[in-house]
Each structure stands twice: as C-alpha cells, then as structure tokens.
Biotite code that builds the C-alpha atoms (Angstrom):
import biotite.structure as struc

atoms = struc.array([
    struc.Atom([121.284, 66.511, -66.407], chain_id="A", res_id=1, res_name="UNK", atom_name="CA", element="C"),
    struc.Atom([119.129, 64.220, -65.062], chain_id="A", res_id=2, res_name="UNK", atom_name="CA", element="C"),
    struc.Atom([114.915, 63.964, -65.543], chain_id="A", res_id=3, res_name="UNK", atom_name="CA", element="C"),
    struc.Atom([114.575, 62.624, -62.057], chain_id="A", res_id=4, res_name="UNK", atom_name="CA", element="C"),
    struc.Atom([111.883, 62.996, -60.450], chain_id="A", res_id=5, res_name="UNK", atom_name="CA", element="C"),
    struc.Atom([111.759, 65.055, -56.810], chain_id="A", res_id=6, res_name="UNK", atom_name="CA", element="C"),
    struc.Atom([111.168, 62.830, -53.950], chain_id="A", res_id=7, res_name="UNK", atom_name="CA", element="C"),
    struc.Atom([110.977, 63.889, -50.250], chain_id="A", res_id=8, res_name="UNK", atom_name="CA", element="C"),
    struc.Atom([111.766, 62.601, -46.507], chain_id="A", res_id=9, res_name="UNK", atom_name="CA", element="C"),
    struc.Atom([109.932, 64.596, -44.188], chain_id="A", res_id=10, res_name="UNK", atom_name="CA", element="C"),
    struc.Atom([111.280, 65.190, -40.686], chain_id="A", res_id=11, res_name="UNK", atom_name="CA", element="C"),
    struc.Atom([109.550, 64.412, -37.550], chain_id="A", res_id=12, res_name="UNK", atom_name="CA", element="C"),
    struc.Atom([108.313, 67.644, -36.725], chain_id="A", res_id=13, res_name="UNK", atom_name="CA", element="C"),
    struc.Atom([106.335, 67.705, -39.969], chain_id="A", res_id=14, res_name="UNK", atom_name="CA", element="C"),
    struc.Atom([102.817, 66.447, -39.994], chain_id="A", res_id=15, res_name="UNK", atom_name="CA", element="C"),
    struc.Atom([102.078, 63.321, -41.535], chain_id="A", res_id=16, res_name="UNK", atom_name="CA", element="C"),
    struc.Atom([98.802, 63.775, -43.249], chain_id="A", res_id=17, res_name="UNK", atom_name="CA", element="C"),
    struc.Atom([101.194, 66.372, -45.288], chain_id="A", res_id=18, res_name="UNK", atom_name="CA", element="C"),
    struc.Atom([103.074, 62.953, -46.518], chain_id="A", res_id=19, res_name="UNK", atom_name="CA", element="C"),
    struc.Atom([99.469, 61.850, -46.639], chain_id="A", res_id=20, res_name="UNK", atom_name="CA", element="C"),
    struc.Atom([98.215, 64.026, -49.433], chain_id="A", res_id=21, res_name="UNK", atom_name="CA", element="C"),
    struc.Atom([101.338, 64.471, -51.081], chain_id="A", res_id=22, res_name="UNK", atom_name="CA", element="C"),
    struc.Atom([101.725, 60.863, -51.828], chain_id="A", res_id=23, res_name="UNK", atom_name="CA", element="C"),
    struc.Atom([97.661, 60.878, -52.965], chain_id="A", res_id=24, res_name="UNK", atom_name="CA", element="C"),
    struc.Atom([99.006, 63.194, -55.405], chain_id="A", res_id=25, res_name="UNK", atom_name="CA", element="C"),
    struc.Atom([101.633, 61.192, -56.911], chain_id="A", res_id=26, res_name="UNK", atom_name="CA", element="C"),
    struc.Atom([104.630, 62.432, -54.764], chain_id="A", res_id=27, res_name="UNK", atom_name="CA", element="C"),
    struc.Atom([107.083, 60.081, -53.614], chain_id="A", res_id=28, res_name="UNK", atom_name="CA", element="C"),
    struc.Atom([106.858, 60.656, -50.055], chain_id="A", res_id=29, res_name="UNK", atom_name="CA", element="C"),
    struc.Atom([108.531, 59.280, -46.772], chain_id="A", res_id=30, res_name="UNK", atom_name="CA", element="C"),
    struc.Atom([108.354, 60.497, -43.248], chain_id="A", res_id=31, res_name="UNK", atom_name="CA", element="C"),
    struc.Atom([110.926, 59.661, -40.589], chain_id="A", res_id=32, res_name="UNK", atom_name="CA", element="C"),
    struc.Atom([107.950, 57.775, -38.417], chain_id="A", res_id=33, res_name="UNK", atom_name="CA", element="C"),
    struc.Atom([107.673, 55.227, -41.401], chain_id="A", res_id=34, res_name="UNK", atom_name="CA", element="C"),
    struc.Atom([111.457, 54.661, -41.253], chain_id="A", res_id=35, res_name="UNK", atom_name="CA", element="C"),
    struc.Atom([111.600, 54.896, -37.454], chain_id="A", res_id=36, res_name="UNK", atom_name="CA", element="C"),
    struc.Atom([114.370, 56.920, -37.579], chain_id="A", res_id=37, res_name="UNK", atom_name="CA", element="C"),
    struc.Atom([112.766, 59.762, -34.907], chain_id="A", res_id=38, res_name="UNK", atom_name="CA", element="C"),
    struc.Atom([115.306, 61.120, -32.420], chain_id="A", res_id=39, res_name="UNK", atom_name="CA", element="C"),
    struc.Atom([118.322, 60.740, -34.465], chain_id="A", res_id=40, res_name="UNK", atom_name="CA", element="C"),
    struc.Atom([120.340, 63.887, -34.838], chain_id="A", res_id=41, res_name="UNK", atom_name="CA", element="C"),
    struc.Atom([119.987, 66.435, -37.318], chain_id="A", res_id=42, res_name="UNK", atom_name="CA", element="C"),
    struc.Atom([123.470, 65.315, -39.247], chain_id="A", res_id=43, res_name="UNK", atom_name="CA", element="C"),
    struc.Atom([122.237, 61.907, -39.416], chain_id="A", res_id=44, res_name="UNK", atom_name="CA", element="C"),
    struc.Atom([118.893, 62.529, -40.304], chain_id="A", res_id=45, res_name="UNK", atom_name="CA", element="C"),
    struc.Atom([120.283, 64.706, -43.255], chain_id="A", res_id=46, res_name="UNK", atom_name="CA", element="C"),
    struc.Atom([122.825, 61.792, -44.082], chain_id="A", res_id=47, res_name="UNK", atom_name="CA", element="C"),
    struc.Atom([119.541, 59.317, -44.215], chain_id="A", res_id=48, res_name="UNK", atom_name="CA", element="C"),
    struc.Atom([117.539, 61.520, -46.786], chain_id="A", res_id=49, res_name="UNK", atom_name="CA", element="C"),
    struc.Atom([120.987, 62.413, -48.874], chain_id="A", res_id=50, res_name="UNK", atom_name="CA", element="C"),
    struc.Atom([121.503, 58.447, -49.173], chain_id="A", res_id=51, res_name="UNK", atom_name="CA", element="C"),
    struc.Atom([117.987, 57.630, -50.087], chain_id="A", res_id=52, res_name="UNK", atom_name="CA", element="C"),
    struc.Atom([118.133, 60.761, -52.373], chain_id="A", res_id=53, res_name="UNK", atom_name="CA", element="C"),
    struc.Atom([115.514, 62.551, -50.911], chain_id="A", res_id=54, res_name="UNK", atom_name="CA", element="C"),
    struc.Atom([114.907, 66.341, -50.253], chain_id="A", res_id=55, res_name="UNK", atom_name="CA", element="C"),
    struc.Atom([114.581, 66.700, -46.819], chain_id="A", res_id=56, res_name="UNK", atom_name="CA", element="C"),
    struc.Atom([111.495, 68.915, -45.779], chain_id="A", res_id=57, res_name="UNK", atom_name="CA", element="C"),
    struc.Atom([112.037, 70.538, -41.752], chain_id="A", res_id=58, res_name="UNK", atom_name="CA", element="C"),
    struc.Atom([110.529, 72.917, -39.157], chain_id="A", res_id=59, res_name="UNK", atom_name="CA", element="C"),
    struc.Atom([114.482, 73.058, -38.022], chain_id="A", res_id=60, res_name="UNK", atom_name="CA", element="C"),
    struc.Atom([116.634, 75.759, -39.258], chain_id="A", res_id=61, res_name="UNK", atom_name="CA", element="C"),
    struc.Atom([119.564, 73.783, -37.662], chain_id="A", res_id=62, res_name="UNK", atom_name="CA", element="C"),
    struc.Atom([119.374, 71.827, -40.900], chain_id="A", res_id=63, res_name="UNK", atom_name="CA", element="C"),
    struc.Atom([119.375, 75.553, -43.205], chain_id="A", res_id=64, res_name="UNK", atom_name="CA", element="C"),
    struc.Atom([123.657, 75.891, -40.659], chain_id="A", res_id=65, res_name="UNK", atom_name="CA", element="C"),
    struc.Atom([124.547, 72.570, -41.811], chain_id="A", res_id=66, res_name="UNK", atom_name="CA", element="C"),
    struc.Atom([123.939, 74.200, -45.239], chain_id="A", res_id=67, res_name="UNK", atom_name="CA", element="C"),
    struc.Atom([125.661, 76.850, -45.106], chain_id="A", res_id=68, res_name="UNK", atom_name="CA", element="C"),
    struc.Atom([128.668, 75.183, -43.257], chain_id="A", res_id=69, res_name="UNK", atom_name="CA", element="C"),
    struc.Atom([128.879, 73.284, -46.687], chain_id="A", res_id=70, res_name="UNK", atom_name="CA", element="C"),
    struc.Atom([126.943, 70.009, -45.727], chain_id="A", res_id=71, res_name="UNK", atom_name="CA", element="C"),
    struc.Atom([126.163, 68.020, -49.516], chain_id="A", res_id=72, res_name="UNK", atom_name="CA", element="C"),
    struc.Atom([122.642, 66.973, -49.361], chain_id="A", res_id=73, res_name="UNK", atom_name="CA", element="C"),
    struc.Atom([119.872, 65.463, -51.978], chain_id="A", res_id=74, res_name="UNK", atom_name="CA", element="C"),
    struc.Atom([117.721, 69.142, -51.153], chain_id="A", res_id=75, res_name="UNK", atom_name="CA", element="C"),
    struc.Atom([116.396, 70.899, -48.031], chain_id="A", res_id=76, res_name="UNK", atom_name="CA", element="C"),
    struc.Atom([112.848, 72.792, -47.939], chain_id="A", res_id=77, res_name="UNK", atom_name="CA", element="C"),
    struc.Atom([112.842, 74.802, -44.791], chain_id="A", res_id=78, res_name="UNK", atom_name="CA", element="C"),
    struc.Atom([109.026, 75.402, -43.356], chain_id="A", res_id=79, res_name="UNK", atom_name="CA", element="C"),
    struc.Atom([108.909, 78.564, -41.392], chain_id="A", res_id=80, res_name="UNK", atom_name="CA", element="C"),
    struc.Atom([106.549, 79.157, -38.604], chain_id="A", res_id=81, res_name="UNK", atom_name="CA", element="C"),
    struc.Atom([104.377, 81.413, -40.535], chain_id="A", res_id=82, res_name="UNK", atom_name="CA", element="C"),
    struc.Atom([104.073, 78.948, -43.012], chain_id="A", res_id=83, res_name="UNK", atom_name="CA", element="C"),
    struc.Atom([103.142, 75.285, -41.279], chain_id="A", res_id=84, res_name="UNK", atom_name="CA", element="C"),
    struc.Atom([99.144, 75.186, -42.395], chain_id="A", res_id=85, res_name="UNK", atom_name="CA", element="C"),
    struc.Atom([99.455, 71.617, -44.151], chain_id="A", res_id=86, res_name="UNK", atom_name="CA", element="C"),
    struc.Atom([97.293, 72.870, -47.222], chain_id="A", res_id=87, res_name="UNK", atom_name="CA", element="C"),
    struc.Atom([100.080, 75.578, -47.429], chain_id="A", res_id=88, res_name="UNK", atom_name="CA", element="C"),
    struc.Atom([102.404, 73.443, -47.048], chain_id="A", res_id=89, res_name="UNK", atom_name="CA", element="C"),
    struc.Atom([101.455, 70.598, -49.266], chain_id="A", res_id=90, res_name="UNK", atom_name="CA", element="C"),
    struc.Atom([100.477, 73.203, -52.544], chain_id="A", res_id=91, res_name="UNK", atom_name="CA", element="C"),
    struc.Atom([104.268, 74.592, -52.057], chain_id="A", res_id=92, res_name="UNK", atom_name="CA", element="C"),
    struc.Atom([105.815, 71.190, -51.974], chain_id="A", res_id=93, res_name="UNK", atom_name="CA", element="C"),
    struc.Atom([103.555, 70.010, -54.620], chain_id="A", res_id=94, res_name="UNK", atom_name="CA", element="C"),
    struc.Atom([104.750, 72.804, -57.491], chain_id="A", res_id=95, res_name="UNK", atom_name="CA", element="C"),
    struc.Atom([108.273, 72.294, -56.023], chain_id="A", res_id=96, res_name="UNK", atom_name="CA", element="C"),
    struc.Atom([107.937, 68.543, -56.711], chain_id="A", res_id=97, res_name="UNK", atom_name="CA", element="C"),
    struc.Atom([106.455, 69.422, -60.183], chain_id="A", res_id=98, res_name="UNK", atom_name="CA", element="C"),
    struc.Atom([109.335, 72.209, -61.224], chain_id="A", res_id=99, res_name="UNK", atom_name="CA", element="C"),
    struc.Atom([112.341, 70.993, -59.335], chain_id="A", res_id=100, res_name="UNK", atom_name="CA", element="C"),
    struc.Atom([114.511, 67.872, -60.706], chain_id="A", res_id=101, res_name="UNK", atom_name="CA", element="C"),
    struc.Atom([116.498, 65.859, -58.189], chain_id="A", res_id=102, res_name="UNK", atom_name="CA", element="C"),
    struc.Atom([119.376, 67.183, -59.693], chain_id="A", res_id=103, res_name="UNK", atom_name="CA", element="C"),
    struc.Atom([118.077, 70.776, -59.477], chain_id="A", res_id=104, res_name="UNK", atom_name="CA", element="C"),
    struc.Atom([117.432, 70.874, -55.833], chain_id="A", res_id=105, res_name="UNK", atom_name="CA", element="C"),
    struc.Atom([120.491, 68.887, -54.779], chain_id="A", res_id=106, res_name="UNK", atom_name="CA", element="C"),
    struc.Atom([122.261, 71.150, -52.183], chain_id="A", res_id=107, res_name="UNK", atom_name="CA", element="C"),
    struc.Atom([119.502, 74.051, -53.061], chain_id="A", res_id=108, res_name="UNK", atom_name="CA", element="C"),
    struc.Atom([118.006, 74.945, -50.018], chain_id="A", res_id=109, res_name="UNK", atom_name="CA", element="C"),
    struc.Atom([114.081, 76.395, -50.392], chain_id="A", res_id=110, res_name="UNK", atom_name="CA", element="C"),
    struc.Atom([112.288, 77.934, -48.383], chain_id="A", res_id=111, res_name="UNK", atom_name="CA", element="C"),
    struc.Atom([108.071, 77.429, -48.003], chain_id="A", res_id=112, res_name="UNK", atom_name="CA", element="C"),
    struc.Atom([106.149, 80.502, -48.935], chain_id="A", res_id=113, res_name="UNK", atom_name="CA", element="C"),
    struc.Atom([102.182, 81.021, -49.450], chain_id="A", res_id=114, res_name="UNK", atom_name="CA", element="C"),
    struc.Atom([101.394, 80.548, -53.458], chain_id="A", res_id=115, res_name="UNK", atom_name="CA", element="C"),
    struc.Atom([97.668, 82.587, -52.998], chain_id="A", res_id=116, res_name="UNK", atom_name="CA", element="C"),
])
C-alpha cells in the first residue's frame, strides 16, 4: 500500500481561502479557479482531479451519483449545507488529509462533519 500523501482539488463552489489555509498548513491544495477549469461538467471535472490524483472536495452531490453509479475516482469529500463554515471545513479536511492515504480514499467517498 502506498504512504502517499492526500492531496485535494477543490471545486468551484468551494471557497478559496479554504485552499488558502489548507495549503498554509502543509496541504497540497488546488482549486479549479487556479486551473481555470470552472464550468466544465461534473464528469470532467471528476476525470481532472482522478488524473492529477487528487480527492475532489464539492458542495455537489451530483458528484456523491457518479459514485454510486461506479465512477473510479482519486477520492470525493462531499460538504453538506450544514457544514460549509470554512473553519469547519478546513479542520475536517485537515485530519482527513492527516489520516487518509491516497490510496485509502481512492473511490471512498466522505462526507464533512463538525469535529467540536
């Protein structure tokens, strides 16, 4: 199994200054803004962050159906809308980064909870 550290793509609905402090705490983080790939459907938006190996983090439970109708992906943290305060946000994804291996979360689908 591999060590590999988790690293995440963060869809356009998520809020950059997440991306922000996640990366000022050592997280490899990308969001689709950086890679200009905003507006691009949600099967090709998956297919970017399963070729760059990345656990795709969403406000879209379209991505949770592609899932379960057997999609392979690198990862996919669903955010509810109880759950979208960045500091709520950024703690979850934070542990998850620090407990998760790539190869644990690959087609694993989480789901963002409060931690207090």
């Amino acid at each position: 199994m591999s060590e590999d550290k988790l690293r995440l793509y963060l869809d356009e609905h998520v809020n950059v200054e997440i991306a922000r402090q996640l990366n000022h705490l050592g997280i490899d983080t990308i969001t689709v803004q950086a890679l200009e790939t905003q507006g691009e459907d949600d099967p090709i938006q998956l297919q970017i962050a399963t070729e760059l190996g990345r656990v795709l983090c969403t406000m879209d439970s379209d991505y949770v159906d592609l899932a379960a109708e057997g999609a392979q992906h690198a990862g996919i943290v669903f955010i509810p809308s109880e759950h979208r305060e960045i500091g709520v946000v950024v703690k979850f994804l934070d542990l998850m980064a620090r407990v998760f291996t790539a190869d644990e979360a690959r087609n694993h689908v989480e789901y963002v909870s409060r931690l207090d």
